[in-house]
TIVO-2410 file (N, C-alpha, C; in nm, 3 decimals):
# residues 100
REC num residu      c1      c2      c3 atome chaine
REC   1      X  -0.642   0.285  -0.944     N      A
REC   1      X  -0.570   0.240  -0.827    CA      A
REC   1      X  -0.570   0.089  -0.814     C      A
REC   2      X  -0.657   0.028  -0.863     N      A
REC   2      X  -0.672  -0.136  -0.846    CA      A
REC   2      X  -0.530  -0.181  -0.932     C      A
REC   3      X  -0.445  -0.123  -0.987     N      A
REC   3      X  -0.343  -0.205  -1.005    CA      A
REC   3      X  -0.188  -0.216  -0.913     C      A
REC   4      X  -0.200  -0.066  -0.892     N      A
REC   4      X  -0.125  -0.071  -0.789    CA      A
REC   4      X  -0.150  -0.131  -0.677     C      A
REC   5      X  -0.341  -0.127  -0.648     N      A
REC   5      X  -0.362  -0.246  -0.479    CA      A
REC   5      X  -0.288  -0.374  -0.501     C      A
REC   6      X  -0.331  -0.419  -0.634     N      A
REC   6      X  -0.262  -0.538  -0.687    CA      A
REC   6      X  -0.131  -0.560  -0.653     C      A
REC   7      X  -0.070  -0.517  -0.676     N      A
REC   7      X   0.090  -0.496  -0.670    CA      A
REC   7      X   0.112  -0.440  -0.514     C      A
REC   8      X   0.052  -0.388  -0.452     N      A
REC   8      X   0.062  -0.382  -0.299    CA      A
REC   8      X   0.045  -0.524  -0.221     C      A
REC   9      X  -0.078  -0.542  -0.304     N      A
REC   9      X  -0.128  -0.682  -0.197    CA      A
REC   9      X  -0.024  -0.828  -0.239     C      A
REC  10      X   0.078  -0.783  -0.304     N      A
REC  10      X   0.205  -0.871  -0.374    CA      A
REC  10      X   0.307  -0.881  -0.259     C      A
REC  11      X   0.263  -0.802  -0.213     N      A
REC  11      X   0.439  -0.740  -0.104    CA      A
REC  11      X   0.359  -0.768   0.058     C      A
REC  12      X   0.248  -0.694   0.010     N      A
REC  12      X   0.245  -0.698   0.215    CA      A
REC  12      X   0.079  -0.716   0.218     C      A
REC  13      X   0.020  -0.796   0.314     N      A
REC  13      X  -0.152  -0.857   0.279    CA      A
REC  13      X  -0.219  -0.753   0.324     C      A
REC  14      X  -0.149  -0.664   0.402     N      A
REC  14      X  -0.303  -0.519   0.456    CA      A
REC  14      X  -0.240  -0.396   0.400     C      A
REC  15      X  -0.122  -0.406   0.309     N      A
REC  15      X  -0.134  -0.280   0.257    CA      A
REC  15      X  -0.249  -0.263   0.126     C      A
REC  16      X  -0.311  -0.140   0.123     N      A
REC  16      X  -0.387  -0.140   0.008    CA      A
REC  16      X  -0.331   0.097   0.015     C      A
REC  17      X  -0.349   0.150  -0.109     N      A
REC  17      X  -0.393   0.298  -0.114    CA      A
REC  17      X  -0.432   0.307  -0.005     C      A
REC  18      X  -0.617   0.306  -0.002     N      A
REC  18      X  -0.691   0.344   0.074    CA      A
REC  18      X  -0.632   0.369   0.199     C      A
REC  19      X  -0.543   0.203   0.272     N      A
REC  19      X  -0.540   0.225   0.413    CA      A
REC  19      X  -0.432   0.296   0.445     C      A
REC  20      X  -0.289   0.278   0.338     N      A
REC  20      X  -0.207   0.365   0.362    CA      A
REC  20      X  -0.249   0.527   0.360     C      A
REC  21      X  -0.326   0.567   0.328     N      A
REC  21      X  -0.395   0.679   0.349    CA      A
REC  21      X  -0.410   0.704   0.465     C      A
REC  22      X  -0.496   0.665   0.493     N      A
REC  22      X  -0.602   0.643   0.627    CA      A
REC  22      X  -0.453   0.648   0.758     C      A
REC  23      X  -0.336   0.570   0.761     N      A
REC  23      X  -0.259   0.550   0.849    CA      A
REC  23      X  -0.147   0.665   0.819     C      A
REC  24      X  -0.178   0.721   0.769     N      A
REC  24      X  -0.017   0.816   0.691    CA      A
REC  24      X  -0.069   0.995   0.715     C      A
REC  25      X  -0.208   0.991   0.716     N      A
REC  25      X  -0.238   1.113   0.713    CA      A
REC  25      X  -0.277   1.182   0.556     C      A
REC  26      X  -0.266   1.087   0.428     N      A
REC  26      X  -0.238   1.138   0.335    CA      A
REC  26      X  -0.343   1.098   0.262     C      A
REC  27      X  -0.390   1.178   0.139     N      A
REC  27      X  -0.501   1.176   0.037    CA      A
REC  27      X  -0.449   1.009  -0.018     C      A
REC  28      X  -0.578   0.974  -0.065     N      A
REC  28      X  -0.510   0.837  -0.165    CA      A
REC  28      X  -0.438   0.867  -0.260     C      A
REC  29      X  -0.504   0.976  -0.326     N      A
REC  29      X  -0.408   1.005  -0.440    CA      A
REC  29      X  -0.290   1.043  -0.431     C      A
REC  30      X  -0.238   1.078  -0.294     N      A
REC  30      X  -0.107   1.101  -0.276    CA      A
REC  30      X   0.006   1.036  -0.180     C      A
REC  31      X  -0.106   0.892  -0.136     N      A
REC  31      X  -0.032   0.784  -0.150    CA      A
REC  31      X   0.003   0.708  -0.265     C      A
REC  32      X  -0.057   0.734  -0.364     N      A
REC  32      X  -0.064   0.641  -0.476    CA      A
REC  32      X   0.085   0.757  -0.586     C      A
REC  33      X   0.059   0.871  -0.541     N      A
REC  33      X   0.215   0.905  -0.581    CA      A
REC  33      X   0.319   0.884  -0.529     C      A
REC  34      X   0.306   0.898  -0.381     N      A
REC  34      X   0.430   0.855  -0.292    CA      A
REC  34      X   0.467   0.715  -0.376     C      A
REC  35      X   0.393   0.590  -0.358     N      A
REC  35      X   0.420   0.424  -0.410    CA      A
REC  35      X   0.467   0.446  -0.518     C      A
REC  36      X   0.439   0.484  -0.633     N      A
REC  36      X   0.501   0.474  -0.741    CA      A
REC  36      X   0.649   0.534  -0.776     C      A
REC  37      X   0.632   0.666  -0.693     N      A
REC  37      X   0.775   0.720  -0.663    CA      A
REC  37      X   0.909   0.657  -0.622     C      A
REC  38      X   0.797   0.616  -0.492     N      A
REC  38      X   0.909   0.497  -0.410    CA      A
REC  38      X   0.978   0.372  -0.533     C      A
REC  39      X   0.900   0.311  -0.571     N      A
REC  39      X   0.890   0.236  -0.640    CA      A
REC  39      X   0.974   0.257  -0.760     C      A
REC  40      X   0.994   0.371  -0.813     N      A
REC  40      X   1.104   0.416  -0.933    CA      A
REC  40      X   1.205   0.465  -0.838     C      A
REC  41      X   1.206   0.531  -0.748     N      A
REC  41      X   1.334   0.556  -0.685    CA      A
REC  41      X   1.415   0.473  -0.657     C      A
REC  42      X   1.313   0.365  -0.606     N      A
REC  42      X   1.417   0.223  -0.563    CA      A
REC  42      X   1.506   0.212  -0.625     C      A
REC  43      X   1.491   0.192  -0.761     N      A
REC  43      X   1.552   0.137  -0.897    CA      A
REC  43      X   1.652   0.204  -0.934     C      A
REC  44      X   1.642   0.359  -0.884     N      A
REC  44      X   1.750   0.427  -0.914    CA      A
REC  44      X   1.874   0.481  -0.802     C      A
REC  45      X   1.986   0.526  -0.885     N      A
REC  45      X   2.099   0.556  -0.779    CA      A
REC  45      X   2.055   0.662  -0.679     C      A
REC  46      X   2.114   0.681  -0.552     N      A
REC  46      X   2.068   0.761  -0.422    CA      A
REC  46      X   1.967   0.679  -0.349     C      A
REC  47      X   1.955   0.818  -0.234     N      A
REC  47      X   1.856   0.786  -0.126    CA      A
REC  47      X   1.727   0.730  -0.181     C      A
REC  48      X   1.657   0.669  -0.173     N      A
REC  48      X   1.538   0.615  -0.213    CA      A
REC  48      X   1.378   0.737  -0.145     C      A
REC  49      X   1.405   0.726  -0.059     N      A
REC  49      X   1.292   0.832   0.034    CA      A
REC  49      X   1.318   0.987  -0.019     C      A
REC  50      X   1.440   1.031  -0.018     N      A
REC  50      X   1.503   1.167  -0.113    CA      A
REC  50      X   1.435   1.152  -0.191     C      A
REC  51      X   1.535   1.096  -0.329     N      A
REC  51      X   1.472   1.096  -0.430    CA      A
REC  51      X   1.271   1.130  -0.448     C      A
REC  52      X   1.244   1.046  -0.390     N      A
REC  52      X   1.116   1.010  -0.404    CA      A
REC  52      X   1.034   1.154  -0.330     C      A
REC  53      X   1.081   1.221  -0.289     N      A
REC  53      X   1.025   1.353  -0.155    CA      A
REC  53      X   1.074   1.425  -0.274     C      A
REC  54      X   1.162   1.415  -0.344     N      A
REC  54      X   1.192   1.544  -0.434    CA      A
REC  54      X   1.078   1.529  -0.553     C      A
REC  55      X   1.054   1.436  -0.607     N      A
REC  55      X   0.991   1.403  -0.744    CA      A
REC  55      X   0.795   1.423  -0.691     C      A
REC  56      X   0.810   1.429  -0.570     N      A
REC  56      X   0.667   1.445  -0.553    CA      A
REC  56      X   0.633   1.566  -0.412     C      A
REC  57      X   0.760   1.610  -0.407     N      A
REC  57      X   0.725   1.706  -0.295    CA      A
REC  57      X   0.651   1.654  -0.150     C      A
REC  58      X   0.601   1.556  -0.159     N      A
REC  58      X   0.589   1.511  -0.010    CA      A
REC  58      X   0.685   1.461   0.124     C      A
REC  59      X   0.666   1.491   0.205     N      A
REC  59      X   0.742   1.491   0.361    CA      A
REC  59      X   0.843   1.357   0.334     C      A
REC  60      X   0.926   1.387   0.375     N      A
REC  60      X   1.023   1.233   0.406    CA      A
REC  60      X   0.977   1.167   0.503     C      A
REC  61      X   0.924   1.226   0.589     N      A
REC  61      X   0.898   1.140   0.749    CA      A
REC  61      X   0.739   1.079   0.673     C      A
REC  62      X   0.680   1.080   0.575     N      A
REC  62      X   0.569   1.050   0.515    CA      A
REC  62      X   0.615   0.956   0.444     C      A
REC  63      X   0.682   0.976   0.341     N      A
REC  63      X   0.775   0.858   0.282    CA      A
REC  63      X   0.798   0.727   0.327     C      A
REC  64      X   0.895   0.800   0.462     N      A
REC  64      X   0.948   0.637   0.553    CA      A
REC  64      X   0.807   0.608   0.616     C      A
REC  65      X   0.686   0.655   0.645     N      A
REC  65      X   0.587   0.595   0.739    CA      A
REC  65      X   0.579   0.464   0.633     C      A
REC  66      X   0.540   0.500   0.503     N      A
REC  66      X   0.461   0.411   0.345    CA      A
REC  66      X   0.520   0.337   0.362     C      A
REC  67      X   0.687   0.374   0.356     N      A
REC  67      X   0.768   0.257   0.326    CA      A
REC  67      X   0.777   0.114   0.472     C      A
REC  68      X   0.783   0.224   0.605     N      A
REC  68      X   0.722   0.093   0.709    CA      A
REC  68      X   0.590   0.005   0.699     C      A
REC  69      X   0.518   0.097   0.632     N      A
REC  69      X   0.403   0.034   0.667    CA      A
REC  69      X   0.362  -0.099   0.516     C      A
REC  70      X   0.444  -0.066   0.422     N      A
REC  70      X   0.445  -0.200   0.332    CA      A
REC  70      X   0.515  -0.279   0.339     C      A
REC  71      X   0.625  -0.256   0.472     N      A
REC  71      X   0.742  -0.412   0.481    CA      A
REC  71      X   0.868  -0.334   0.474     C      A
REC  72      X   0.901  -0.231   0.493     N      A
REC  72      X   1.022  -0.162   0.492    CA      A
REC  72      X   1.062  -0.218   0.326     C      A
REC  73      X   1.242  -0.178   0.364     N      A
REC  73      X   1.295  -0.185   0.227    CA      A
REC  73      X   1.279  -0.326   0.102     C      A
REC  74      X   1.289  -0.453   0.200     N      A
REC  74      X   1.269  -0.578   0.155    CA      A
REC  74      X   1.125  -0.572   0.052     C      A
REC  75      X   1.022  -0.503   0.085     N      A
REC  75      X   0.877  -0.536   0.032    CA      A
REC  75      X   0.894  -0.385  -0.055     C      A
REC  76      X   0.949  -0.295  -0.046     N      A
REC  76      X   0.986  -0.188  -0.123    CA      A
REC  76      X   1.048  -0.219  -0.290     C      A
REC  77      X   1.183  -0.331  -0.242     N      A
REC  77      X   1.260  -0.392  -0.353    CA      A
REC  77      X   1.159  -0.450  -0.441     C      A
REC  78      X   1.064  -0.555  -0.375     N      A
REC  78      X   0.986  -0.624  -0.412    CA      A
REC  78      X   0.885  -0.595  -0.535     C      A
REC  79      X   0.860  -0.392  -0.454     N      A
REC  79      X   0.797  -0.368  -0.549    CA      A
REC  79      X   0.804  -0.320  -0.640     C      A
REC  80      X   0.920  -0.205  -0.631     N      A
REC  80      X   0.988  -0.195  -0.787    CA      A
REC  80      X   1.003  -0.314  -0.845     C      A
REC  81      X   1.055  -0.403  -0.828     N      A
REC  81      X   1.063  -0.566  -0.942    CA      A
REC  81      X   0.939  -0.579  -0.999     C      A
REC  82      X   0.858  -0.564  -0.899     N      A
REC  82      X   0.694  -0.631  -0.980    CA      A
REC  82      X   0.675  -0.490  -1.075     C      A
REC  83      X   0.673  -0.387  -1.058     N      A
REC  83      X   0.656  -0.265  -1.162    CA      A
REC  83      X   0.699  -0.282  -1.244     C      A
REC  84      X   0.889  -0.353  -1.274     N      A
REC  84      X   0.903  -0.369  -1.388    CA      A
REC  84      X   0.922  -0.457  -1.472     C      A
REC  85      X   0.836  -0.575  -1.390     N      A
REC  85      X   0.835  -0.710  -1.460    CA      A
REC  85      X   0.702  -0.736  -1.507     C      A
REC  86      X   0.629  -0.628  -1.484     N      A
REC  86      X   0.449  -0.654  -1.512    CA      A
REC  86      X   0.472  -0.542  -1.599     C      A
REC  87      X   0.559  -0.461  -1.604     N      A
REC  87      X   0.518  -0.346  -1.717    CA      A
REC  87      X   0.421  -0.261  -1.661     C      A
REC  88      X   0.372  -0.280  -1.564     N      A
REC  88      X   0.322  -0.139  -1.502    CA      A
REC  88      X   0.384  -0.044  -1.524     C      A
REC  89      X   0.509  -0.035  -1.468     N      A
REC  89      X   0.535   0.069  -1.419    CA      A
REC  89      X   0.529   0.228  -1.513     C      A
REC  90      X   0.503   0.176  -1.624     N      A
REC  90      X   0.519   0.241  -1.731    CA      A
REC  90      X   0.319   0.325  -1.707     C      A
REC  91      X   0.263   0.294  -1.663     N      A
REC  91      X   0.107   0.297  -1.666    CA      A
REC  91      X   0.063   0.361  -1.567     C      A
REC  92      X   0.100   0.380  -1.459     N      A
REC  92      X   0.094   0.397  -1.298    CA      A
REC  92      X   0.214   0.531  -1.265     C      A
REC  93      X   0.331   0.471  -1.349     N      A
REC  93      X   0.406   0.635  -1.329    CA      A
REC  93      X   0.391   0.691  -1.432     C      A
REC  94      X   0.301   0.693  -1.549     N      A
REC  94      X   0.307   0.759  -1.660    CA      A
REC  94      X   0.166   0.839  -1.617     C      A
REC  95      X   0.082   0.778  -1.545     N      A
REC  95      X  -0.026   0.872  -1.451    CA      A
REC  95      X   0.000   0.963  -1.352     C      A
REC  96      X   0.110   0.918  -1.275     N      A
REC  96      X   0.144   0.988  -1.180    CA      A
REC  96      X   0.221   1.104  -1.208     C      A
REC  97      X   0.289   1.096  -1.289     N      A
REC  97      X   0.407   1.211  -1.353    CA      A
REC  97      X   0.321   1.313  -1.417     C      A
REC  98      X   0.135   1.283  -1.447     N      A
REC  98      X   0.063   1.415  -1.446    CA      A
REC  98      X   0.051   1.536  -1.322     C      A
REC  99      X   0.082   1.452  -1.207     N      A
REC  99      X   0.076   1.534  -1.090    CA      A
REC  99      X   0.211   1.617  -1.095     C      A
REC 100      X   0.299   1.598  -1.138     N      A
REC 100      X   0.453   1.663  -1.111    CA      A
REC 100      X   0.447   1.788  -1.198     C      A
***
């Protein structure tokens, strides 16, 4: 998870996993799928929160909390860019896509 905090603490200074957890109702580990989801959905055509509720089965109204609570869409964009300009994204959703 320390790379994605990394890449959280890029976009917005009190998002981290942990707390989006803690504020969302949700396991870390399934904040840390929601973010990465979000985060490839961005990138792709459609709804962003859809998409992302389909590929991981979690709530939409869970979705949009993550996505308020890291800066809405602006810090969302932000973070797909950093996923695929650090090459994460390949590392972080190639972990996460074990859960699917």
């Amino acid at each position: 998870m320390s790379i994605l905090n990394g890449l959280l603490n890029q976009v917005s200074d009190t998002a981290t996993v942990q707390n989006l957890a803690a504020k969302v109702g949700l396991t870390p580990e399934q904040v840390e799928q929601a973010v990465a989801a979000l985060g490839q959905a961005h990138a792709s055509d459609g709804d962003t929160v859809t998409t992302a509720a389909e590929q991981t089965g979690l709530p939409q109204d869970k979705l949009n909390e993550i996505v308020g609570h890291i800066g809405g869409e602006g810090a969302l964009a932000r973070f797909s860019s950093l996923l695929q300009q650090d090459g994460a994204a390949g590392s972080i959703l190639g972990s996460v896509s074990k859960f699917f």
